[in-house]
ZADO-1210 file (C-alpha; in nm, 4 decimals, padded with zeros to 6 digits):
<atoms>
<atom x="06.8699" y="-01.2854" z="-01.4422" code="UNK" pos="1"/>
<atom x="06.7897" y="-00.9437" z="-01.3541" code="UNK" pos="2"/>
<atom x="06.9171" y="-00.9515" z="-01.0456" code="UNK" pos="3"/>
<atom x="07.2810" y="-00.9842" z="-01.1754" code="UNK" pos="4"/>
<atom x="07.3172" y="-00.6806" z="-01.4151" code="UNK" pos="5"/>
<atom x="07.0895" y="-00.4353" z="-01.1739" code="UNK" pos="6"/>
<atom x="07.2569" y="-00.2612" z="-00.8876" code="UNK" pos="7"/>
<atom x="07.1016" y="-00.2929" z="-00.5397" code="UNK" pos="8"/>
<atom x="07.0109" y="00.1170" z="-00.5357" code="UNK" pos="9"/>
<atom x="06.7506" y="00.0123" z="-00.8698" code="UNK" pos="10"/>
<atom x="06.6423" y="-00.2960" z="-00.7130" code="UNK" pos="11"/>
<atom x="06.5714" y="-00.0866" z="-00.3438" code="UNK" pos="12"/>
<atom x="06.3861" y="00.1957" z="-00.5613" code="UNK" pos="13"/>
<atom x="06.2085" y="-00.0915" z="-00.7675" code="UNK" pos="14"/>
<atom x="06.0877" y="-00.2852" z="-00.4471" code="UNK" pos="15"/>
<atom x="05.9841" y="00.0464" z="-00.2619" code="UNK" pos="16"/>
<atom x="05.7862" y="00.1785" z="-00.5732" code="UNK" pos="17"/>
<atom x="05.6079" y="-00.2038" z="-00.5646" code="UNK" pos="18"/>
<atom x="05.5249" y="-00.1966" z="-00.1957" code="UNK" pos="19"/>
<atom x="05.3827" y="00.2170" z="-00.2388" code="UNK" pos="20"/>
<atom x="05.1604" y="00.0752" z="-00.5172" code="UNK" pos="21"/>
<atom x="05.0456" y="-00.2320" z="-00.3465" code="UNK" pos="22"/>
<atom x="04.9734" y="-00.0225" z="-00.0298" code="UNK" pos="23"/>
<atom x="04.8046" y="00.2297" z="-00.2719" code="UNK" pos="24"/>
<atom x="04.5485" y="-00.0101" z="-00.3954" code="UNK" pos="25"/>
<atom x="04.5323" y="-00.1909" z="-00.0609" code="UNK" pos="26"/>
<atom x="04.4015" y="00.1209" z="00.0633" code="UNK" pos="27"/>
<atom x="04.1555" y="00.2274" z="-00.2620" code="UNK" pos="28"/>
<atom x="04.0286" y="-00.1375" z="-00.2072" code="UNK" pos="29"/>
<atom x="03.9432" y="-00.0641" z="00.1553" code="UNK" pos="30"/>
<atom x="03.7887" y="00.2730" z="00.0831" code="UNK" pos="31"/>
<atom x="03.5656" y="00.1284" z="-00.1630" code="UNK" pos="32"/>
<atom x="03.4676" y="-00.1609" z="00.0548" code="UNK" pos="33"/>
<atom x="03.3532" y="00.0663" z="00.2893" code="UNK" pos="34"/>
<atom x="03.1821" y="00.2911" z="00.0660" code="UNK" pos="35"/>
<atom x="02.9689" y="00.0162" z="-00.0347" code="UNK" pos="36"/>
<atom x="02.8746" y="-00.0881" z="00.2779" code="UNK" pos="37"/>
<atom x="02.7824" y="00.2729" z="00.4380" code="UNK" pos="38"/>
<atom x="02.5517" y="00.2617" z="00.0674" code="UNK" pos="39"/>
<atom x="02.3831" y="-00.0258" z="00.1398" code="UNK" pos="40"/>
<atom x="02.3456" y="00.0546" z="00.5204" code="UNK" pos="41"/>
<atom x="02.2171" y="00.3504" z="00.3858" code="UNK" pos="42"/>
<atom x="01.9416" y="00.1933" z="00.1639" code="UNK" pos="43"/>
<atom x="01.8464" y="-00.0544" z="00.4642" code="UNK" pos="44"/>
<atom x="01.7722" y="00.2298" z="00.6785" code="UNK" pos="45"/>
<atom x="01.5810" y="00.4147" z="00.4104" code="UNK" pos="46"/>
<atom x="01.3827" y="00.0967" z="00.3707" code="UNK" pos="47"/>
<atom x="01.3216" y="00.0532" z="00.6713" code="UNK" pos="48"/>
<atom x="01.2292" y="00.3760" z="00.7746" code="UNK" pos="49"/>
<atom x="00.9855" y="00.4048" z="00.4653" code="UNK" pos="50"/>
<atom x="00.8144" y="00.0642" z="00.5955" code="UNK" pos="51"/>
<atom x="00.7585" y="00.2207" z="00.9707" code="UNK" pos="52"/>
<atom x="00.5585" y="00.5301" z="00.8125" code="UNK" pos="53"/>
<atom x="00.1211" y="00.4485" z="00.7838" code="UNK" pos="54"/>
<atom x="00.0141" y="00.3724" z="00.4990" code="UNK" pos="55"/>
<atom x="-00.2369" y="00.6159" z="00.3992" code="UNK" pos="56"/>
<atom x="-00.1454" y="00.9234" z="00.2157" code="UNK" pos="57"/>
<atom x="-00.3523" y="01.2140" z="00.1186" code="UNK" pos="58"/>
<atom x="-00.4143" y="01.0889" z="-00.2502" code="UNK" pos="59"/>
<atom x="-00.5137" y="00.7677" z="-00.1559" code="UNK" pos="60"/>
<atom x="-00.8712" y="00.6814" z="-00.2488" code="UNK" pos="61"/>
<atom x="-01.0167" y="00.5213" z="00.0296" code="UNK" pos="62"/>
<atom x="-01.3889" y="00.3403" z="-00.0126" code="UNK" pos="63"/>
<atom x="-01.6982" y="00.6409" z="00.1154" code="UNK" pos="64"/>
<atom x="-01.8433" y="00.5615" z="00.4393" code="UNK" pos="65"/>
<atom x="-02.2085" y="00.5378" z="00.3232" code="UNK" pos="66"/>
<atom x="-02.4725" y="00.6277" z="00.5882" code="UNK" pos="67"/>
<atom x="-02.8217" y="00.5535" z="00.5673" code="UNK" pos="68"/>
<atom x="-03.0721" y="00.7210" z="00.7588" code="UNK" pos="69"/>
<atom x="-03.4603" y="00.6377" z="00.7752" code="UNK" pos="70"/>
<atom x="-03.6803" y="00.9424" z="00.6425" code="UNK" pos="71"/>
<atom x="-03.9888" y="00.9733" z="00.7125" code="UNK" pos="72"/>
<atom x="-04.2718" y="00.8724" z="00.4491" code="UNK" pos="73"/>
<atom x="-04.3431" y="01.1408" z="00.1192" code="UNK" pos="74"/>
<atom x="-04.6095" y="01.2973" z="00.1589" code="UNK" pos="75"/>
<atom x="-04.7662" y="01.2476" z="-00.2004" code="UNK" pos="76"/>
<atom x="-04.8909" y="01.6064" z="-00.2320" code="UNK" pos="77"/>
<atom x="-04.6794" y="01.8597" z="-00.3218" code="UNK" pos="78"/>
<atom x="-04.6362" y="02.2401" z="-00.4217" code="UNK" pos="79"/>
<atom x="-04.4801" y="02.2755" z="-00.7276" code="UNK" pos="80"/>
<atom x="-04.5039" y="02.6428" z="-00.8160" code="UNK" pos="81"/>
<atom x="-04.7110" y="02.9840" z="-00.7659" code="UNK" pos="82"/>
<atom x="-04.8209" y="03.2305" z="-00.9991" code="UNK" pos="83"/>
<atom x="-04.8309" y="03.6334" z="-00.9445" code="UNK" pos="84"/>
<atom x="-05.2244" y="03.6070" z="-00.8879" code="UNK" pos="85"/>
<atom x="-05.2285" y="03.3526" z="-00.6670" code="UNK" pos="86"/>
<atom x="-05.3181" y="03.0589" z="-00.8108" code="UNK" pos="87"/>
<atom x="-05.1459" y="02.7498" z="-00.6174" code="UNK" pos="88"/>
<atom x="-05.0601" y="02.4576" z="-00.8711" code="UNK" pos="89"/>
<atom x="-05.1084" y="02.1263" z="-00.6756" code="UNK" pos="90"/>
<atom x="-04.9181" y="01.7979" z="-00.8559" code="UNK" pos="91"/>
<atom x="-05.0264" y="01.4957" z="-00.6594" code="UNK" pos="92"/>
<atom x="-04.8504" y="01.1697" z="-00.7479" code="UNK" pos="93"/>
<atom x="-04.8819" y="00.7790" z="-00.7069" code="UNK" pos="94"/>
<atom x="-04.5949" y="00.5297" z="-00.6028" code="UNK" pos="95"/>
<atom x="-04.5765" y="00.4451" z="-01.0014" code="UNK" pos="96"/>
<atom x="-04.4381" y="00.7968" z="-01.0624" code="UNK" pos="97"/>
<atom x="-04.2004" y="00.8199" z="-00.8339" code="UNK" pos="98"/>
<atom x="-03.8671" y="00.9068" z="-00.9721" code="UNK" pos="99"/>
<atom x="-03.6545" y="00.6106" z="-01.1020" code="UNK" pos="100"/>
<atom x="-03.2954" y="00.5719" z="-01.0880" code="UNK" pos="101"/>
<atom x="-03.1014" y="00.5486" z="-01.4315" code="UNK" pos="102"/>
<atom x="-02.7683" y="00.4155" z="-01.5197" code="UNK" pos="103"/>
<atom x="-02.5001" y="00.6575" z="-01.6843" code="UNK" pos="104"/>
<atom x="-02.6297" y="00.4517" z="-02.0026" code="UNK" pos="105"/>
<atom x="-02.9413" y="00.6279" z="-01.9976" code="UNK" pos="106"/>
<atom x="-02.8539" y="00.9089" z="-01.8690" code="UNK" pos="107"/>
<atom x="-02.6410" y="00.9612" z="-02.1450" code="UNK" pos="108"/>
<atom x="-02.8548" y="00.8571" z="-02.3837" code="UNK" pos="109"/>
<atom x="-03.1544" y="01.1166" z="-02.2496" code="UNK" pos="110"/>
<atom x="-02.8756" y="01.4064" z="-02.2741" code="UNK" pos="111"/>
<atom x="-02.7311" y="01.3159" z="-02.6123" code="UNK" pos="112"/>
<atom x="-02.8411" y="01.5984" z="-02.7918" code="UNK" pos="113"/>
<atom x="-02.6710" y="01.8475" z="-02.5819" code="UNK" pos="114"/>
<atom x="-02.2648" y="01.8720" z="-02.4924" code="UNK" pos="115"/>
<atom x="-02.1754" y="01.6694" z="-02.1996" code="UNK" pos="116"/>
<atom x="-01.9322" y="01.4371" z="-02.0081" code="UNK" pos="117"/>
<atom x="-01.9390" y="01.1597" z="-01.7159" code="UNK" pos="118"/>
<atom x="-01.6395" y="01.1907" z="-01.5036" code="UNK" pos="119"/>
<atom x="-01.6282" y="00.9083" z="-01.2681" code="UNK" pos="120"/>
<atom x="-01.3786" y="00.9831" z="-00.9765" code="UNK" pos="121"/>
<atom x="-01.4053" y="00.6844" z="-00.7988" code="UNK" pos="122"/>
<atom x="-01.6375" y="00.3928" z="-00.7972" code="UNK" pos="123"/>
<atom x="-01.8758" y="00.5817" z="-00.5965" code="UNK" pos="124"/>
<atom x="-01.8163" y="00.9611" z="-00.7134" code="UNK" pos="125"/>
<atom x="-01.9366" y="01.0650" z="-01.1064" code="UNK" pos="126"/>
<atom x="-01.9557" y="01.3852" z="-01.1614" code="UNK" pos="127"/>
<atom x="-02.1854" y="01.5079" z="-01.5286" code="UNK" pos="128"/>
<atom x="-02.0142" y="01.8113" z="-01.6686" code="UNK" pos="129"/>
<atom x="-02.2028" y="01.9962" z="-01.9043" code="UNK" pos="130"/>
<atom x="-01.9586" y="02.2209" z="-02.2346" code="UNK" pos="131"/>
<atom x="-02.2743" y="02.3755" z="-02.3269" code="UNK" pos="132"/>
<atom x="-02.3398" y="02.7760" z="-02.2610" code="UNK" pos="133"/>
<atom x="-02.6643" y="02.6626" z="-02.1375" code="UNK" pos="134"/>
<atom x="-02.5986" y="02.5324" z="-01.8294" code="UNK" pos="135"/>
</atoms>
């Protein structure tokens, strides 16, 4: 039906502004195609290139290296402290009072009358900070 009443100049203008538009997104299409493709070659390499690098990092905790050494035996006498006229104080001590190893339990509970924190780093690193001005 519309090709009877239209003249062929309209229909030639008509077809030509159909086949620019086509083309048009044809082309937009393509572009966008591509776009996405350079993107996700993009995050590939990125990926990959993230994978290749070690590990470790300079804020990683990594476990302490404990060494142990063998000392030689305590002698059980020891100088404690001198006085301005002379006198030497001698402290001699038996394997019962040797010095015992607490847990930050007690160690909190023998400071709990003064200011103080347990910082624990890492498993293996505490560090007891003291907000009193009698450190």
């Amino acid at each position: 039906m519309l090709e009877d009443s239209v003249s062929p100049e309209f229909r030639a203008v008509l077809m030509d502004k159909t086949l620019r538009s086509a083309r048009q997104r044809k082309r937009v299409r393509r572009f966008n195609l591509a776009l996405g493709a350079a993107a996700l070659m993009g995050i590939f390499a990125y990926s990959f290139r993230e994978m290749r690098q070690p590990a470790t990092s300079l804020n990683q905790i990594r476990p302490s290296i404990l060494n142990t050494a063998s000392a030689p035996a305590l002698n059980l006498v020891r100088i404690v402290g001198t006085k301005l006229d002379s006198t030497l104080a001698v402290v001699q001590t038996s394997e019962s009072d040797r010095p015992k190893e607490i847990n930050d339990k007690e160690l909190l509970t023998l400071l709990a009358n003064k200011s103080v924190a347990l910082v624990r780093y890492t498993p293996n690193r505490t560090e007891l900070i003291s907000f009193g001005s009698d450190n």
